[in-house]
C-alpha positions, 0 to 999 in steps of 0.5 A: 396837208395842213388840217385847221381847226375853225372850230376853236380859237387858238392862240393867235386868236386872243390878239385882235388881229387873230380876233379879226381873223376869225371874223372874217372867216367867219364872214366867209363861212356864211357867205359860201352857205348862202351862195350854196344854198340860194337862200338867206334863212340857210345860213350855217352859223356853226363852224366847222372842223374840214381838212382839204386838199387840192388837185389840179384843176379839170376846167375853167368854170367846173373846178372841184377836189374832194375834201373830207370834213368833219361834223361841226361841233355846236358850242355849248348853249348854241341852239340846234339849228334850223334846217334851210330850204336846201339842207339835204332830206333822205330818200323819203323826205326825212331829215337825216337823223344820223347826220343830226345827231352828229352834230349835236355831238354824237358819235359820227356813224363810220357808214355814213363816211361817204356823205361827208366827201363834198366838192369844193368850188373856187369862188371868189379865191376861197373854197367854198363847199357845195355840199352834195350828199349822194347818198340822199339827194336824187340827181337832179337835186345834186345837179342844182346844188352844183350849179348853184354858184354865182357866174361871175365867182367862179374862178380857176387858181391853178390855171388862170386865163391871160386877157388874150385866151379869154378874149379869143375864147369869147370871139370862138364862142360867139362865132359858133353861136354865129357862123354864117346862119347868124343863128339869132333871128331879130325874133324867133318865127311865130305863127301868123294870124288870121288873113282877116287879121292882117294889118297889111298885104305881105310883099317882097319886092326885087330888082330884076335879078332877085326873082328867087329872093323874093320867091325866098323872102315871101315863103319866111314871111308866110312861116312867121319870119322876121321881116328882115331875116327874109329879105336877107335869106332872099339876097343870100342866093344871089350873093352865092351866085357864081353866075351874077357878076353884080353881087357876092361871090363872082361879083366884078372886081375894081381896076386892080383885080379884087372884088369889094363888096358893099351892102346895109339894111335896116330893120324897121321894127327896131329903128335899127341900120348895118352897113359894111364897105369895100368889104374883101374876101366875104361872100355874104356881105348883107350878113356882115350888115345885118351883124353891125346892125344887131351886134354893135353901136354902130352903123357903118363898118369899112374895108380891112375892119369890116373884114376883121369884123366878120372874120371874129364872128366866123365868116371864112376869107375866101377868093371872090374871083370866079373864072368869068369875073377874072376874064373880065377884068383882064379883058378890061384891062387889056383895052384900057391904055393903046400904049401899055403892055398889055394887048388889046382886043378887037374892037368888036369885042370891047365892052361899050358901057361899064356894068353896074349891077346890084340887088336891093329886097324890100318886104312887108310882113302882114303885121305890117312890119318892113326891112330892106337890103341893098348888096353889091359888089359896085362899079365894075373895074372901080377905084379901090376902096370907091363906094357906092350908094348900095351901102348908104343908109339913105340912099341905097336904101331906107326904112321908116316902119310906118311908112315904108321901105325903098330901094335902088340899083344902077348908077350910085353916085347919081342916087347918093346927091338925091339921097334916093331911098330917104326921098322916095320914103318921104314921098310916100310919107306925103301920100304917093303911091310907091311907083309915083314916089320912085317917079319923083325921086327920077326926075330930081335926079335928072335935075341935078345931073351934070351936062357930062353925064347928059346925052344930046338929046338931054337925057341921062347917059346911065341908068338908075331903079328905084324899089319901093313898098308902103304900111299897106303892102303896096308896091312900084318900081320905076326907071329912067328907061325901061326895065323889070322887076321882080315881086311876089304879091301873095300870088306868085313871083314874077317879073313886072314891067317897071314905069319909065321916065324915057324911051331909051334911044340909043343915041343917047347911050 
């Protein structure tokens, strides 16, 4: 161990590099003090005498060894300095008068050994000492002393970090600040005014398999949650479902057998959209969407990415086939070509219609604030990688937090040519009530449907529903043919009859 003397110039020192080095470590002196001190009028402007020594380091951000330092020695005609903010006082308040005297050139007290033992910091690649003086500082005054170090200087020398590892720690404590709760809220819940203080009636509004999310949504809405993590909550349930074959876990697969799932949402109070498509091996996909929206620049994230995506924040892959949604499929496949390997079932049996099933939320907080989400896993039996409108900003649903929110289920490439929810919003802008506005966008679908997708009677062959909610916490729904949905008004959740453009003969499906 090399002892070196700061104190006193050497012979090196009469040159102007070693002038120039006794500056610059001089400089560096005064910066570890006010780094340590967090305050400019602390500055110790004395040298020093110290002898270190290095151990290995314990961690990344807490490297310290003991080095023991001699008292400064003041040169001659130097002012005795001025104690700074944080300079250590004894027990009672007091200056410590022996370690005054020290430095004033006195003789150190051999009893008071154990307040020159202080911890040394890696900081900016120097030692810069955080002194704690244990025997005169209560602990909680060390403990701010300790810490009292700028973040982005600490650095280990002994055990340096390769860009990979800290990457991967990074993503490791981003996912377990995320995990599947998404453990920050768009903001913390805060409880609600008065109902005479109310800017509008709160509301959650559903497709018909959203009687529990709605039930869901509207109880956040009541304990000061945010507007969309209600509506994302609500639709989890259904996601986790095993028994809806329409979304998340369970969900019907495309025509190779694997389920992807879309979803977006948007958050009206911020302006702000996420949306993930073809999404494998996630059961929550409204979530992944929510994480674009809060965590990225972006919107709209895609297949193998959106999976990479979600698996850095700590979504687990797993099989999303449940045993229904895989007899499905083989029973799909089963009848799909008379000439292939694969024996057909009886014609009794075979699935008439392909099913569509989705579950979009919409949902007015009584600070009028709006959210929606539209999550599905698509078109059963679809080509791999085909979206829907479901995960389209726009079209499976839209948000405008001074209008309102809308929402769709049913055939999506019928909603995406009319940009539905957009619409539906724009509807209401002009003054519609939400069902008139649902109404409206139905029938500039039936206009641009092409004849094959017409029955004789010159009606739509497929289904399409739209949801919508206005500022005021109004509320409609209305399908091409009869239908339900589900919403809670502030007095219970329930299924309501939706308005229809037709009768559904079944001649025409």
């Amino acid at each position: 161990m090399r002892s070196v003397n700061l104190g006193e110039p050497d012979a090196g020192e009469q040159h102007p590099m070693g002038q120039r080095r006794r500056i610059g470590i001089e400089q560096a002196l005064e910066h570890r003090d006010l780094l340590v001190d967090g305050d400019p009028r602390a500055v110790r402007h004395g040298a020093a005498c110290e002898r270190v020594g290095h151990e290995p380091a314990e961690g990344l951000h807490h490297r310290a060894v003991e080095a023991v330092v001699e008292a400064p020695r003041r040169p001659q005609g130097e002012h005795e300095r001025h104690e700074g903010p944080f300079d250590v006082a004894g027990a009672d308040g007091h200056h410590d008068e022996r370690g005054a005297r020290e430095r004033q050139g006195g003789p150190k007290d051999p009893a008071h050994h154990s307040t020159q033992a202080r911890p040394i910091r890696e900081v900016h690649g120097r030692n810069v000492r955080a002194r704690v003086q244990a025997e005169q500082v209560d602990s909680a005054r060390v403990r701010h002393k300790r810490t009292h170090l700028h973040f982005f200087g600490v650095r280990a020398v002994k055990h340096r970090v390769s860009r990979r590892e800290f990457v991967a720690s990074t993503a490791a404590g981003i996912a377990a600040t995320t995990a599947h709760d998404i453990a920050f809220p768009m903001r913390p819940p805060r409880p609600l005014p008065p109902p005479s203080r109310w800017a509008a009636k709160p509301v959650a509004v559903a497709s018909a398999n959203g009687l529990r999310a709605v039930q869901k949504a509207f109880d956040m809405l009541m304990q000061g949650a945010d507007t969309l993590d209600a509506v994302i909550e609500g639709v989890k349930i259904q996601e986790l479902d095993p028994n809806d074959d329409s979304v998340g876990y369970g969900g019907l697969p495309n025509a190779e057998g694997v389920v992807q799932l879309d979803a977006s949402c948007m958050h009206g109070p911020t302006k702000r959209a996420g949306a993930v498509g073809a999404l494998e091996g996630i059961k929550t996909p409204s979530e992944v969407a929510k994480l674009v929206l809060k965590y990225t620049n972006h919107i709209f994230l895609v297949g193998e990415g959106a999976k990479r995506f979600a698996l850095q924040y700590g979504f687990k892959e797993e099989d999303l086939l449940t045993e229904h949604s895989r007899e499905a499929w083989l029973h799909w496949r089963a009848n799909l070509n008379p000439d292939d390997d694969y024996l057909d079932v009886p014609e009794a049996q075979h699935m008439s219609t392909r099913p569509t099933g989705t579950i979009n939320c919409n949902a007015v907080t009584p600070q009028g604030d709006i959210s929606s989400v539209t999550t599905t896993s698509g078109l059963a039996w679809k080509i791999p990688g085909r979206v829907g409108d479901s995960p389209i900003i726009g079209a499976g649903q839209y948000t405008d937090n001074t209008v309102g929110a809308a929402g769709s289920t049913g055939r999506g490439e019928s909603n995406i040519m009319v940009c539905g929810g957009f619409l539906t919003v724009e509807s209401m802008r002009r003054g519609m009530k939400p069902t008139d506005a649902c109404l409206e966008t139905l029938k500039r679908v039936v206009q641009l449907t092409v004849p094959r997708l017409l029955g004789p009677d010159g009606k739509p062959k497929f289904d399409l529903k739209f949801y919508a909610v206005n500022k005021r916490g109004e509320f409609g729904a209305a399908s091409l043919y009869p239908a339900r949905y589900a919403a809670h008004d502030g007095t219970e959740a329930k299924l309501r009859d939706m308005a229809y453009l037709y009768d559904q003969p079944a001649a025409s499906r």
